[in-house]
N, C-alpha and C positions, 0 to 999 in steps of 0.2 A: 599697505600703501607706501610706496616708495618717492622720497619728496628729496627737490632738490633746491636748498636755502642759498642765496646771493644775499652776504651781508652788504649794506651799501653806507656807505661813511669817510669819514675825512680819519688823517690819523688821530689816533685819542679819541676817540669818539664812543669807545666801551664794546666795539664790534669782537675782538678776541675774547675780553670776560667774557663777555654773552656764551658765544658761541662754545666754549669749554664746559658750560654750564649745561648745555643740550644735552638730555642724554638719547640715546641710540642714534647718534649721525658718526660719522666719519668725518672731521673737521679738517681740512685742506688749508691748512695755514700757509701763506706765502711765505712770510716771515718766517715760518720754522723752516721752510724747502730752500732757502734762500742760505742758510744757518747749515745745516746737509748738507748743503750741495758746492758751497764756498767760504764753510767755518764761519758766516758774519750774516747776522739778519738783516745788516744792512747795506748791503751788497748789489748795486742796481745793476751788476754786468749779465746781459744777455738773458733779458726777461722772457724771452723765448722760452728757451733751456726750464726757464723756473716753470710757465705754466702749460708748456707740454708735458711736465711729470706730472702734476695736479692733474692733467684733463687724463692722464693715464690711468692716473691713479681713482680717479673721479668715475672715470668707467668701468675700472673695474670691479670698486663698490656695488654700483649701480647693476653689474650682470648678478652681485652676490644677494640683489636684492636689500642692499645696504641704503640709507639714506645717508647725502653729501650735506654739507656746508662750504660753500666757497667763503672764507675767512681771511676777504681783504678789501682794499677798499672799493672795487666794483664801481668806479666812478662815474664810464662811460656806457650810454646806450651800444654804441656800436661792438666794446669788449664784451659786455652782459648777453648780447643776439649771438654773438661768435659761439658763446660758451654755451649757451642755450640750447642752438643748435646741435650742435656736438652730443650733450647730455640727451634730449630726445632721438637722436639718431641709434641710440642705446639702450634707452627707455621711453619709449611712445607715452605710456603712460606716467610718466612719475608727472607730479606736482611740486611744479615751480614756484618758487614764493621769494620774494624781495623781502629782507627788513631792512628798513632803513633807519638809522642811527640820527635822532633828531638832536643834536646836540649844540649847543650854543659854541664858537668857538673861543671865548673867555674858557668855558668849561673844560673843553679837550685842551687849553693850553693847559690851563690847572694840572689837570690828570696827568700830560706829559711831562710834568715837573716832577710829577712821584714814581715814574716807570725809572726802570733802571738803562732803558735805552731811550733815550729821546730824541727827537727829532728835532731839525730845527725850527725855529719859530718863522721861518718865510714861508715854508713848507703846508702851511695852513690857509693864507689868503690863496696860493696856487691851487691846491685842492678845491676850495671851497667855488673857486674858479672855471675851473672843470668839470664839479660834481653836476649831472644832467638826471635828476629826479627818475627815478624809474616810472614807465605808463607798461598798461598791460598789453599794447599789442606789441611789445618786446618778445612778448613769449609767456609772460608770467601770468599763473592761476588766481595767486593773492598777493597783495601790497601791505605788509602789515609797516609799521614806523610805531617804532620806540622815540618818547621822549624824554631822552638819556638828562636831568638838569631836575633841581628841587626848585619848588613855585619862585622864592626869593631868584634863585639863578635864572629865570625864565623872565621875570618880568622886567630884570636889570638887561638881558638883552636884548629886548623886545623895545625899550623905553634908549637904548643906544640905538636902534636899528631906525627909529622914528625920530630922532634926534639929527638923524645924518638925512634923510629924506624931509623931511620940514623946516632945514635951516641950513 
């Protein structure tokens, strides 16, 4: 069975751990093609460029009967159907799957405090702004969601999030 993963998450969210973690996929890091392609992973010129090589690259796994990871942050319905498309034009049958990256954004600031590349900190309400929940008539078999936070971190963002809505 030949499966094709769309990590879904804000940045810091633990989508690269993860995904390096998988073994037998071929993981499609933006960030690394970004790094390749213009010596800097964070490098936003000509996002084209970036994931025309991924969906290249993507497919040609895909003929080797290889399973993909798309390993970035997959924010929009509309990029995830592009990309979907493409991947089934290739493979009728591979099996699509979302994970998505349930993460507090207290947490993923945290974790960008200990990466050696950080982002900045506005960078997070924009994403989180954007980020449109994957549904399955996108194209996806299964919707699995990780929830990336220990219970103490969970219930401290849960009790901020009801905090700004009841007051």
């Amino acid at each position: 069975m030949v499966e094709v993963v769309f990590c879904v998450g804000i940045a810091a969210s633990g989508k690269t751990t993860w995904a390096y973690k998988q073994e037998g996929y071929v993981v499609l890091d933006s960030d690394a093609v970004r790094e390749e392609l213009y010596g800097d992973a964070t490098c936003q010129d000509n996002p084209d460029k970036v994931f025309n090589l991924i969906y290249k690259r993507a497919k040609d796994a895909l003929r080797e009967n290889k399973s993909v990871i798309f390993c970035s942050t997959n924010l929009t319905m509309k990029y995830r159907i592009h990309a979907i498309r493409q991947m089934k034009q290739v493979r009728p049958d591979a099996i699509i799957r979302a994970v998505v990256f349930n993460t507090p954004i207290e947490v993923c600031e945290k974790q960008n405090k200990m990466r050696e590349r950080q982002v900045p900190d506005w960078l997070f309400i924009k994403q989180l702004k954007t980020l449109q929940l994957p549904v399955y008539n996108e194209g996806f078999d299964v919707i699995d969601v990780i929830h990336n936070y220990t219970h103490e971190e969970g219930k401290e963002a849960y009790h901020k999030i009801l905090n700004k809505v009841f007051n």
